[in-house]
Every structure is written in C-alpha cells, then in structure tokens.
C-alpha positions in Angstrom: 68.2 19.3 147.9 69.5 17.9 151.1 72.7 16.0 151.6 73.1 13.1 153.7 76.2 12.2 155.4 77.1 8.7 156.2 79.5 7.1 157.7 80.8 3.6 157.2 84.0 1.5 158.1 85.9 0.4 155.6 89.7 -1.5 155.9 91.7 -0.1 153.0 91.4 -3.3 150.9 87.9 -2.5 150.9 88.3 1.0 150.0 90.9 0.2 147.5 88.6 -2.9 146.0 85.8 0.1 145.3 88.3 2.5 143.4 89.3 -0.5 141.6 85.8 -1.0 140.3 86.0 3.2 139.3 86.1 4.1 135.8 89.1 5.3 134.5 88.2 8.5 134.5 86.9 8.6 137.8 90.2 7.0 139.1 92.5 9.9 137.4 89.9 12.5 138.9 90.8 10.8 142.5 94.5 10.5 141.9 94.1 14.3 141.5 92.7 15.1 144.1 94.5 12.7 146.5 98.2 14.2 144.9 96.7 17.7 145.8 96.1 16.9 149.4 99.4 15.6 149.9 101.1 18.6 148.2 99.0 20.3 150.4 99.8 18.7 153.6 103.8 18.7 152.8 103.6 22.4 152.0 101.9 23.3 155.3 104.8 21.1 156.9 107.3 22.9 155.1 106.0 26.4 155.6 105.9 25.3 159.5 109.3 24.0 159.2 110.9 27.7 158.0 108.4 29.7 160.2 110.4 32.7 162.4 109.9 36.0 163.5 113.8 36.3 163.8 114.0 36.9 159.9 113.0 40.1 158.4 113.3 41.0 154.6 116.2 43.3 155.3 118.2 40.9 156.1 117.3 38.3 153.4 117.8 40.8 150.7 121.6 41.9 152.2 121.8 37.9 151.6 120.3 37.8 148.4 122.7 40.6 147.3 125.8 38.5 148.8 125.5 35.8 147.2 124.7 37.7 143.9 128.4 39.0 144.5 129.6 36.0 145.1 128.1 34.1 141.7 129.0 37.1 139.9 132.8 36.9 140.7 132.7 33.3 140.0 131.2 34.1 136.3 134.0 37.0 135.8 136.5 34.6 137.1 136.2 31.6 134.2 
C-alpha cells in the first residue's frame, strides 16, 4: 500500500480548530507526541550547550571526588 503525501496551508487557528474537533484520545496521543518533541529539541540544545573537547573524565571524577570531600566534612561537621 502506497502512501500519499500532501501538503496543505493551514494558519494555526485552523490547525488548532481540527485538533479541537479530535477525540479525546486522539488529543492526549498528540499532546504526547508534541511534549516528546520538545523534550527532544531542548535536550539537543542542552547537550550542544555543554559540548567540549577540553573536558575529559579524569578531570570530572578528581571533581566529583572534591566535592564528595567537601559534603562529607560538612555532614561530620553538624
């Protein structure tokens, strides 16, 4: 079975008079999947944010292990 692709413009009141007219079912399905794209897209922004080649895992676990020391003092010292 073949699948034809259309396309069509629609304003956003259009689109959002359609999902309106959605079962409810159909309208949690495509909260769903539009709360997994955004997810999506600020995770990709975030990963790009943090992205070096400066960091290696040497130095984030002699970090790790100061601040460890650090917490663990703090804890001892109450």
């Amino acid at each position: 079975m073949k699948t034809a692709t259309y396309n069509i413009d629609l304003g956003f009141d259009q689109i959002l008079d359609l999902v309106r007219q959605l079962p409810k079912k159909e309208k949690i399905r495509l909260t769903k999947e539009l709360e997994r794209e955004l997810v999506d897209v600020k995770l990709t922004a975030l990963l790009k944010a943090f992205k070096t080649d400066d960091l290696d895992q040497a130095t984030i676990d002699k970090e790790v292990e100061i601040v460890r020391t650090e917490l663990y003092a703090k804890s001892k010292g109450k």
